[in-house]
C-alpha positions as CSV (number, residue, x, y, z in Angstrom):
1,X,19.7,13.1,-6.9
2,X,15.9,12.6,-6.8
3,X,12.8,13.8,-7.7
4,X,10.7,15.4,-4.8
5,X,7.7,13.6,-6.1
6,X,6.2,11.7,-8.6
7,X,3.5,13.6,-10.5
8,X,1.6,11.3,-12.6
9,X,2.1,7.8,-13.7
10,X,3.5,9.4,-16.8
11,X,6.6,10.1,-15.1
12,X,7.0,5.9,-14.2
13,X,8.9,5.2,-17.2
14,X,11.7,7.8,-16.9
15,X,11.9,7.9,-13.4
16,X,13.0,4.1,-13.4
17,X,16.9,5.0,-12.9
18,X,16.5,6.7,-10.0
19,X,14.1,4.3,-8.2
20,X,17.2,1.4,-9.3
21,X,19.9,4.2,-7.7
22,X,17.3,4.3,-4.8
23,X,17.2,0.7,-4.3
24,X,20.8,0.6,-4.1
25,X,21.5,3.1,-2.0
26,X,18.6,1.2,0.4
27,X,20.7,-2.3,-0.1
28,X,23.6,-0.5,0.9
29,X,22.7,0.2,4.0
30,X,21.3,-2.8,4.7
31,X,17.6,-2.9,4.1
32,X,16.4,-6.1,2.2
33,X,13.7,-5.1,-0.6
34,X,10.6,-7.0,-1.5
35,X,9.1,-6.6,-4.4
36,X,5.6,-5.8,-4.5
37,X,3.8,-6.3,-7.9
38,X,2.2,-3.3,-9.4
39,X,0.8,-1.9,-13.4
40,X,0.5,1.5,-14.7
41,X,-2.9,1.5,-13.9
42,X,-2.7,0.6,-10.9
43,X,0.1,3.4,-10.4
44,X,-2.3,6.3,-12.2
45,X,-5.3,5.0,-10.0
46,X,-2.9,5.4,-6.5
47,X,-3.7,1.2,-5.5
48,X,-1.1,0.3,-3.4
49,X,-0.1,-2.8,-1.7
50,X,2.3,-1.2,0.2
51,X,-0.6,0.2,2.4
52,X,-1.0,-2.5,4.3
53,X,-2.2,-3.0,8.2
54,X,-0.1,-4.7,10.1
55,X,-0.5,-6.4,13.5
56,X,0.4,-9.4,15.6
57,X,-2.8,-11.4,16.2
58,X,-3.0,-11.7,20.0
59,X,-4.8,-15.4,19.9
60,X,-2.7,-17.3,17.4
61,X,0.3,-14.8,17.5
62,X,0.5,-14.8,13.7
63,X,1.9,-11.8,11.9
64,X,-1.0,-10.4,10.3
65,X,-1.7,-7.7,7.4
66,X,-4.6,-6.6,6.7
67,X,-4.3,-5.5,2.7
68,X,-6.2,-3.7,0.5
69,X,-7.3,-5.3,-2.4
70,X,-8.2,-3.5,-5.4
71,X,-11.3,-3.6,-8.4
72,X,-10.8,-5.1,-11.9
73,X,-11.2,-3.8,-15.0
74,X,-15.6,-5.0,-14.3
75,X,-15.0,-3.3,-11.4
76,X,-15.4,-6.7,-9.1
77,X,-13.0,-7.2,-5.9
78,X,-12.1,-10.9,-6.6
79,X,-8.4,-12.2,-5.4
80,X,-7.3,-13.0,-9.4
81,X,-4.1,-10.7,-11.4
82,X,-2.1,-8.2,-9.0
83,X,-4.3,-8.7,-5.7
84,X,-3.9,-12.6,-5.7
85,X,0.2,-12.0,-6.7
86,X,0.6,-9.6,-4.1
87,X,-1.4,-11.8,-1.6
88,X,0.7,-14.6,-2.5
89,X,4.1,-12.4,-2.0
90,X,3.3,-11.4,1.5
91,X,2.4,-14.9,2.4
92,X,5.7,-16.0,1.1
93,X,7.3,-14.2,4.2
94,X,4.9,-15.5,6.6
95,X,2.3,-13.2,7.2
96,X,-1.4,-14.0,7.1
97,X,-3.4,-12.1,4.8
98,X,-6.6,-10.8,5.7
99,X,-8.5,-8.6,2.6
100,X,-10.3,-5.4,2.6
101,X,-11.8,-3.9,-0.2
102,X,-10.5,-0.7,-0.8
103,X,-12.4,2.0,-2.1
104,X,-10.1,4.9,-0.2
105,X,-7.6,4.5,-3.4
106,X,-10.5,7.0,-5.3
107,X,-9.6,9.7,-2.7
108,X,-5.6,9.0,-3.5
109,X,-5.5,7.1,-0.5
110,X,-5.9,3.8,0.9
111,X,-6.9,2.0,3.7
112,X,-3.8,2.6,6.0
113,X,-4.5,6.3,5.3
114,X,-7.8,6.3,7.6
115,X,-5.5,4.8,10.3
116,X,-3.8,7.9,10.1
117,X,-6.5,10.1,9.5
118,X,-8.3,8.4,12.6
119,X,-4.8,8.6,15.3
120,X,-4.6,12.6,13.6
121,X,-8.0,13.5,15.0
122,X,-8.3,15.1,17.9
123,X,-11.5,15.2,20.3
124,X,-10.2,18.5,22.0
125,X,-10.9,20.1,18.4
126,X,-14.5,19.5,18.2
127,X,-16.7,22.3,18.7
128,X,-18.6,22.4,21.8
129,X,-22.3,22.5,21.4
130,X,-23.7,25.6,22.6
C-alpha cells in the first residue's frame, strides 16, 4: 500500500496520494493530525519540525518543546517564513517554544537525533586504556 521510504524530495509530488490514504487510515483510528508547515527545500535539505524535544518544565509545569529551527536562503537563523509558522502552530496547542539552531539537519539529522544518538551510547563499549 506504501512506499518503504521516501528517496529524494523528487518523490514528494507523486507520493502525495498515499500520504492522504495515510492520513486517513491514521484519523481512522483515532489519532488527531497537526499540520506542520514544510517546502521542498526544506524536504530535500531533511529540516524537520517534527524533531522536536519535548518535556514538561519542572518549575512552571509548562509543556515545553525545544524545536529546531532552520537557516534561510542568507543562511541566518532568524524566527521569519516556515520557523516562525511552525513556532506559531505549536504554540497554538499550548506548548512553549524554546529554539535551537539546528545545524544536525546537514548530517540528515536533527537535533532530536543526538538524543538518540546520546541514550544509544553505551559506556561499557569504550575501550579500556591500556
Amino acid at each position: 500500500m506504501f512506499r518503504a521510504e521516501i528517496v529524494g524530495y523528487q518523490d514528494f509530488p507523486n507520493i502525495m496520494d498515499e500520504l492522504n490514504q495515510f492520513r486517513e487510515l491514521l484519523r481512522e483510528n483515532g489519532f488527531r493530525l497537526i499540520d506542520l508547515r514544510a517546502n521542498t527545500r526544506t524536504i530535500a535539505n531533511f529540516q524537520s519540525y517534527t524533531n522536536v524535544i519535548t518535556y514538561i518544565d519542572r518549575n512552571t509545569e509548562e509543556k515545553t518543546i525545544i524545536m529546531p529551527i532552520f537557516p534561510n536562503e542568507n543562511g541566518e537563523y532568524k524566527i521569519e517564513g516556515l520557523n516562525l509558522e511552525n513556532k506559531i502552530i505549536f504554540e497554538s496547542l499550548g506548548f512553549k517554544v524554546k529554539t535551537v539552531n539546528d545545524k544536525v539537519f546537514r548530517g540528515s539529522g536533527n537535533i532530536r537525533c543526538l538524543i538518540n544518538l546520546a541514550n544509544a551510547l553505551d559506556p561499557s563499549n569504550v575501550c579500556p586504556i591500556a
